[in-house]
C-alpha positions in Angstrom: -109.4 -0.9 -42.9 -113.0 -0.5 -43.3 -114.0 1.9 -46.3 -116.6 4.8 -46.3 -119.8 3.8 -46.0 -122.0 4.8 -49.0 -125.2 6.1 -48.3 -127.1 5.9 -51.1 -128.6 2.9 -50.6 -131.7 3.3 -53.2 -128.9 3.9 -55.9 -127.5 0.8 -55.2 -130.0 -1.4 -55.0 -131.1 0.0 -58.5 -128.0 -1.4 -59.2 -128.0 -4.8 -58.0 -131.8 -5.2 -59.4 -130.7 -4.0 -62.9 -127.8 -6.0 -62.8 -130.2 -9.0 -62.0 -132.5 -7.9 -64.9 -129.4 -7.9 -67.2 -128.2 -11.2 -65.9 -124.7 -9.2 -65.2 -122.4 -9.6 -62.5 -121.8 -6.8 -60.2 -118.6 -4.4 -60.2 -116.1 -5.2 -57.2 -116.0 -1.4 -57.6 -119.4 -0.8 -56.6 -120.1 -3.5 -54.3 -116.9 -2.0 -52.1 -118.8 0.0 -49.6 -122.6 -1.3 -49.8 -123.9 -2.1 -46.6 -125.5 -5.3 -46.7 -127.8 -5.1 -44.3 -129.4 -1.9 -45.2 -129.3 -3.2 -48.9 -132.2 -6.1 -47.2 -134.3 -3.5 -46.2 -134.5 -1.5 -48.9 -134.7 -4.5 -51.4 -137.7 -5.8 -49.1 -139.2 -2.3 -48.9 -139.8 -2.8 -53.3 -140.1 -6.2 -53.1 -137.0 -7.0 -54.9 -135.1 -9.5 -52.2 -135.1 -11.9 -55.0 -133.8 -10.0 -57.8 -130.7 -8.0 -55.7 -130.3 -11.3 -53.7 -129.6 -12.9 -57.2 -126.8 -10.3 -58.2 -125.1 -10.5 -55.0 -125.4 -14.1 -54.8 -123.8 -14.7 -58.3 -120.9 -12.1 -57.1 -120.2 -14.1 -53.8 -120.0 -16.8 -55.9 -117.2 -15.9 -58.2 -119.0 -16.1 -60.9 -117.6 -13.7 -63.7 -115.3 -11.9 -60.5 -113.0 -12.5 -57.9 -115.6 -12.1 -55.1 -115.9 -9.9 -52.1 -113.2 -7.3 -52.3 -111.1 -7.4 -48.8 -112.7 -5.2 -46.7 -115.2 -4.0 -49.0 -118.5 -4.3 -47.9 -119.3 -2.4 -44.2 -119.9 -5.5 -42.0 -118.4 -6.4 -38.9 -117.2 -9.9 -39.4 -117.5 -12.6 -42.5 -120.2 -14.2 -40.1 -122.8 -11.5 -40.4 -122.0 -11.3 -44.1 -123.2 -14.3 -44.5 -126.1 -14.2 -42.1 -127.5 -11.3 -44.3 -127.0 -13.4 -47.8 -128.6 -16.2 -46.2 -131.6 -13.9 -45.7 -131.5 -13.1 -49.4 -131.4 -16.7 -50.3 -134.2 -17.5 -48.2 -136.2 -14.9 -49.8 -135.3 -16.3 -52.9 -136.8 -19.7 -52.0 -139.4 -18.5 -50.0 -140.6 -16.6 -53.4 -140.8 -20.0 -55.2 -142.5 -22.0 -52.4 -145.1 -19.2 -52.2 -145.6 -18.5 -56.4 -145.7 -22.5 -56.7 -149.0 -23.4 -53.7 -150.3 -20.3 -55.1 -150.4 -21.0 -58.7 -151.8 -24.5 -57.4 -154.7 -23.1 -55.3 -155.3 -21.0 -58.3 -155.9 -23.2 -60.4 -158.1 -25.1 -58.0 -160.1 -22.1 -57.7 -160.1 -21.7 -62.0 -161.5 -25.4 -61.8 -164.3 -24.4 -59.9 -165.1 -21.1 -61.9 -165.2 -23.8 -64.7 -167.3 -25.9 -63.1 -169.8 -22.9 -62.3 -170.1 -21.3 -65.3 -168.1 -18.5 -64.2 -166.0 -16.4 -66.6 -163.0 -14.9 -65.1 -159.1 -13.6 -66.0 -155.5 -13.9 -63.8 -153.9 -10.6 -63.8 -151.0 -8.6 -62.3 -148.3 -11.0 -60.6 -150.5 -14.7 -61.6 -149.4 -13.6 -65.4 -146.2 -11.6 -64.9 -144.1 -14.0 -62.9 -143.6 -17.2 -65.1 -142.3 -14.6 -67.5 -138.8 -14.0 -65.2 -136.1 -16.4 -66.5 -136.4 -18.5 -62.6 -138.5 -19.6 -60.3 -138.6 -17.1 -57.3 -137.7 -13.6 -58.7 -140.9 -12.3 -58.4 -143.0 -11.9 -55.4 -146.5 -12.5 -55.6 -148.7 -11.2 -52.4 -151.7 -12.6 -53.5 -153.7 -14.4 -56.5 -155.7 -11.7 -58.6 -158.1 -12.9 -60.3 -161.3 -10.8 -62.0 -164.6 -12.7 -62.2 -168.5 -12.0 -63.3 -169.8 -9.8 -60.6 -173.1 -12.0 -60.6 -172.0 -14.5 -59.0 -170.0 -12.4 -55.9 -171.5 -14.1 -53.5 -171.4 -17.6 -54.8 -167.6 -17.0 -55.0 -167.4 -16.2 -51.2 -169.6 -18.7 -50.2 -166.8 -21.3 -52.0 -163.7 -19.9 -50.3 -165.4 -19.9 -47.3 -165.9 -23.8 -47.6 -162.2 -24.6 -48.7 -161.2 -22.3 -44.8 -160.6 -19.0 -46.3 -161.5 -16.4 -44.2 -163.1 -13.0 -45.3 -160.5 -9.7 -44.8 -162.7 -7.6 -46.8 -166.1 -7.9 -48.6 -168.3 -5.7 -50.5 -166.3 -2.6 -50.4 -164.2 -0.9 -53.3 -163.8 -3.5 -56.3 -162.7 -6.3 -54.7 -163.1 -8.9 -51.9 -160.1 -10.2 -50.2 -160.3 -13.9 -48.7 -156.6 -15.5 -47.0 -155.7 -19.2 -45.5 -152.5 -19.9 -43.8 -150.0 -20.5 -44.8 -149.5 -18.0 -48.0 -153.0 -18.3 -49.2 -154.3 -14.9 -50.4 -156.7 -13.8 -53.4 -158.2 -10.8 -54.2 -161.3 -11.2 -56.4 -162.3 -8.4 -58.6 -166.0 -7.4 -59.4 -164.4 -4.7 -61.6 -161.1 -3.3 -62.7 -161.5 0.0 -61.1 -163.1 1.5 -58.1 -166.1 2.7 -59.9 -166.7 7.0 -60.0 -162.5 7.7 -59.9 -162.7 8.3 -63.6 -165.8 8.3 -65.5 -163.5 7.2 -69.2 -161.5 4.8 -67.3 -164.9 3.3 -66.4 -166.2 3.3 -69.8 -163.4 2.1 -71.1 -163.1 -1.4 -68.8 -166.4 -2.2 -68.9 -166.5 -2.2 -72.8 -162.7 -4.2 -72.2 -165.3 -7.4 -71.5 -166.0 -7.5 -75.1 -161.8 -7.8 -76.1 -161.0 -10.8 -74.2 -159.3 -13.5 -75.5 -161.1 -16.4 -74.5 -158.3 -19.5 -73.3 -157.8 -22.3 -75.1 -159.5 -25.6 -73.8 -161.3 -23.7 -71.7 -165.2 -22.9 -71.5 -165.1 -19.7 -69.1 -161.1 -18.7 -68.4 -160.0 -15.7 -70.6 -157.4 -13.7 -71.2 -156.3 -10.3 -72.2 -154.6 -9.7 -75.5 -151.0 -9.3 -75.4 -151.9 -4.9 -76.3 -154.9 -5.0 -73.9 -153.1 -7.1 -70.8 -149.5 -4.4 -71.4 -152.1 -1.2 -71.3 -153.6 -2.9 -68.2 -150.2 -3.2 -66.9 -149.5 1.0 -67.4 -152.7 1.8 -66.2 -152.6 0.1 -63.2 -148.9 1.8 -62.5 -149.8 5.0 -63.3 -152.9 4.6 -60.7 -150.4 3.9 -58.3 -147.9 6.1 -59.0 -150.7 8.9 -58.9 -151.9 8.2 -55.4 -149.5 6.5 -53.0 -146.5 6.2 -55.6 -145.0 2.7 -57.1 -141.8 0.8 -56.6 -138.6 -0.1 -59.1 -140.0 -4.0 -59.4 -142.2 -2.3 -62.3 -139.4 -2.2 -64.2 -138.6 -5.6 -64.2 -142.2 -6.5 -65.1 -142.0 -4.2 -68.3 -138.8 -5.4 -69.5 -139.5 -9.2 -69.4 -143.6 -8.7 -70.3 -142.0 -6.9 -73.4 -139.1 -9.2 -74.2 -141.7 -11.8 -74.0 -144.3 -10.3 -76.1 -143.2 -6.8 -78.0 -142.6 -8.9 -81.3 -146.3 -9.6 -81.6 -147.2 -6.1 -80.2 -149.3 -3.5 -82.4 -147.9 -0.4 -80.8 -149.9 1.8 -82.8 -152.8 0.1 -80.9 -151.5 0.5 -77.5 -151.0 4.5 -78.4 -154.1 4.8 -79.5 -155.8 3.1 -75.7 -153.3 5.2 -73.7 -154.5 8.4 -75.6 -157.9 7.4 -74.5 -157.0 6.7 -71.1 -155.3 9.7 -70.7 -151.7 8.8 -69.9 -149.7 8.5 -73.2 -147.1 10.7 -71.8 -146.3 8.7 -68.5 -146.5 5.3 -70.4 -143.6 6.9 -72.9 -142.0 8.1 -69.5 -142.1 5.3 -68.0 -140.8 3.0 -70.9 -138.5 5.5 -71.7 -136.8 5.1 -68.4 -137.2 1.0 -68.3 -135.3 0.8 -71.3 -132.4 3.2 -70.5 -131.9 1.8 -67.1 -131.8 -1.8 -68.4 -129.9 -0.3 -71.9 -127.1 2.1 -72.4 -125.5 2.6 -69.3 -124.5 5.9 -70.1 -127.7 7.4 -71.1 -129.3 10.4 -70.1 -132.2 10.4 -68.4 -134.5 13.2 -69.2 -136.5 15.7 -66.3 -139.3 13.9 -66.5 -137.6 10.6 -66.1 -135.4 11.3 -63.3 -138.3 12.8 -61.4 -140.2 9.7 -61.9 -137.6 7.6 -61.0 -136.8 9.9 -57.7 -140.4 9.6 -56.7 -140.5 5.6 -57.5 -137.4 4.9 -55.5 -138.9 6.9 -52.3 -142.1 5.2 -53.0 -141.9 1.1 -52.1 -143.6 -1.7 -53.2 -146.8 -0.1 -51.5 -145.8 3.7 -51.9 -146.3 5.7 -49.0 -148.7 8.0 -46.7 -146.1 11.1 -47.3 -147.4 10.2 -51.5 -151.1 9.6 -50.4 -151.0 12.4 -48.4 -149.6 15.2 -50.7 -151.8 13.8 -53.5 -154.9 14.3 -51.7 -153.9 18.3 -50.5 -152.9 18.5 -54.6 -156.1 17.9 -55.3 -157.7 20.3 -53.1 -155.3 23.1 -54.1 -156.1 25.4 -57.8 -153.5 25.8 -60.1 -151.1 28.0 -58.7 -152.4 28.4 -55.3 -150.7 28.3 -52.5 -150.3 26.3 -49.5 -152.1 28.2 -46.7 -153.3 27.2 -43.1 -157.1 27.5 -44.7 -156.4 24.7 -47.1 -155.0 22.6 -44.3 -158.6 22.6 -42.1 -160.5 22.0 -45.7 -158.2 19.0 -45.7 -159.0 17.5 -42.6 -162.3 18.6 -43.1 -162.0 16.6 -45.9 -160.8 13.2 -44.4 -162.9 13.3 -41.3 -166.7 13.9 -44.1 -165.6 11.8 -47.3 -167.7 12.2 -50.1 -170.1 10.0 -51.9 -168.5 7.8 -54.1 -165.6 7.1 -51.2 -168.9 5.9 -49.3 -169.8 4.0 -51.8 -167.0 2.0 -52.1 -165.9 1.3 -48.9 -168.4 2.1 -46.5 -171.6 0.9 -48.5 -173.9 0.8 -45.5 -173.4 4.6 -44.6 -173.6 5.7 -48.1 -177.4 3.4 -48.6 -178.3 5.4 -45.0 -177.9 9.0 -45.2 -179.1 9.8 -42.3 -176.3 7.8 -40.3 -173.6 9.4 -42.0 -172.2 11.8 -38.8 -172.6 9.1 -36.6 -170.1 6.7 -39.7 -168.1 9.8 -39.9 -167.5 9.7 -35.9 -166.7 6.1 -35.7 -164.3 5.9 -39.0 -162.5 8.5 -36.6 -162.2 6.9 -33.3 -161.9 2.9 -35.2 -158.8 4.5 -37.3 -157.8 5.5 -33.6 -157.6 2.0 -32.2 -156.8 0.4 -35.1 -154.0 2.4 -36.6 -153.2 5.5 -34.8 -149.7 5.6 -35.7 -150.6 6.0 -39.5 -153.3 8.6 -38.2 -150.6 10.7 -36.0 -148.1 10.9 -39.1 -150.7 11.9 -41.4 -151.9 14.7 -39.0 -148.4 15.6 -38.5 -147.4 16.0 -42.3 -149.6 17.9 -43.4 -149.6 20.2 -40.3 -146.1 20.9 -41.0 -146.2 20.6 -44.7 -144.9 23.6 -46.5 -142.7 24.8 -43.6 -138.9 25.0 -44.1 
């Protein structure tokens, strides 16, 4: 007889992930129940196929256990169990296939920064993933590399030439060029999207001066191991502030700092996150990583478990419910409640975006003032056609938020 199906399926892909991280076989006792092929969504919403396709894969196995308890798991027949762990193995090797022809293409395109005179640093997922313990348990959407801004158009001109195509140019901090078959890079001007946060601005553009240039090369640097783990919080926190961040975050702390933590000046790093602002959601956040992938029966504190509710509702990507709310936050005063008024200022609001939105991502309207209704109209009726789904669920949440 069947058992009960659990529904907590964030919960237990937590699990399987941590028990990944750990390089721990799963409990027959908590694998009874799990629902396989809701476990693949979820895992794929975060981005973490590899890492919970790992844990179940070394339970099926036998490895350390006596395999799949009779009955268990809430699948119809052993066929479709096995259907759904080939998907997780094919996501594991479709992981490594993808991190391997993009670490080649990047260094092809590293070659030719050389070549050019062109300083530029990896980040994000191009440094973090040869730090897992195999090949394919981190996903990688793209190459990320940041460049001199000087030469921005010299840069597109070259991808161009080896059949990239141009998904975004000019707008925000980054250009985004893409070639089948897995080919993606996003090439950043700057760190940041320039007028978010006048110290966070400051503070990267003086970061130029702190790189660690690599060796045997003339123009390729690299962040110091403090600089590139302060990057690494920053660049959560500023998506865990807007649309929210997922659980693989904690897999990139633990093995950046198992990695690296020994040559660490911590005292350093507390000193940049005090300037930046977010000393108390780094400590969170590290707090959390470490009891998760720690003491099993530690307790997390309020400020952790929030986090962690928000980051398991959140995805890879976080979502438009998180984007959403955080934009009506910022309209609202301290203690101010949520009234109809405040809803029209926010559509108001998203319909006549201010400057340095312009700036970024819709330079032409922001150089021609007096074009700016006419942008505002067709931003409208192009979002629309392009994505009117996204637009109807926005509309809808924040019509109905604060309802019961």
């Amino acid at each position: 007889m069947t058992k009960e199906r659990r529904s907590n399926v964030p919960s237990d892909v937590l699990y399987l992930a941590v028990c990944a991280i750990k390089d721990k076989c799963p409990a027959a006792e908590r694998i009874a129940g799990m629902d396989l092929g809701r476990l693949y969504d979820y895992s794929s919403f975060h981005n973490v196929e590899p890492l919970v396709g790992k844990a179940l894969l070394r339970f099926f196995s036998g490895e350390d256990a006596d395999g799949c308890v009779d009955g268990g798991l809430h699948v119809e027949t052993e066929q479709e169990t096995a259907q759904i762990m080939a998907k997780f193995q094919e996501a594991v090797h479709k992981t490594a296939r993808k991190n391997l022809l993009l670490d080649m293409e990047r260094t092809v395109a590293e070659q030719w920064l050389e070549q050019n005179g062109i300083w530029y640093v990896s980040l994000k997922g191009a440094v973090l993933h040869s730090l897992y313990p195999t090949a394919g348990l981190r996903k990688m959407a793209d190459n990320d590399i940041w460049f001199d801004s000087a030469y921005t158009e010299q840069v597109r001109d070259y991808f161009v030439s080896q059949g990239y195509r141009i998904v975004s140019y000019g707008k925000a901090n980054h250009d985004v060029y893409s070639k089948d078959p897995v080919y993606n890079f996003e090439m950043h001007r700057s760190l940041w999207h320039k007028g978010e946060n006048k110290v966070w601005d400051r503070y990267y553009d003086e970061i130029r001066n702190r790189l660690v240039r690599i060796e045997n090369r003339e123009f390729g640097y690299r962040f110091s191991e403090e600089d590139f783990y302060v990057y690494l919080i920053a660049h959560a926190y500023h998506h865990h502030a807007s649309d929210g961040i997922g659980i693989k975050i904690f897999a990139d702390l633990h093995y950046y700092l198992k990695a690296n933590r020994e040559k660490m000046d911590f005292v350093y790093i507390a000193e940049q996150m005090e300037v930046l602002g977010i000393t108390e959601y780094e400590e969170t956040l590290r707090g959390l990583t470490e009891k998760l992938l720690g003491d099993e029966r530690a307790v997390l504190t309020d400020a952790e478990n929030e986090m962690l509710v928000r980051m398991l509702g959140s995805g890879a990507y976080g979502t438009l419910k998180n984007r959403a709310d955080g934009r009506m936050d910022a309209l609202m005063e301290d203690g101010e409640v949520l009234t109809l008024r405040l809803k029209i200022k926010y559509f108001f609001k998203r319909f006549s975006p201010d400057e340095e939105f312009l700036k970024a991502y819709y330079p032409f309207f922001y150089r021609h003032k007096w074009l700016r209704p006419i942008g505002n109209l067709w931003r409208v009726v192009r979002g629309i056609f392009v994505h009117p789904r996204v637009l109807w669920r926005e509309f809808c949440h924040i019509l109905h938020k604060g309802k019961k």
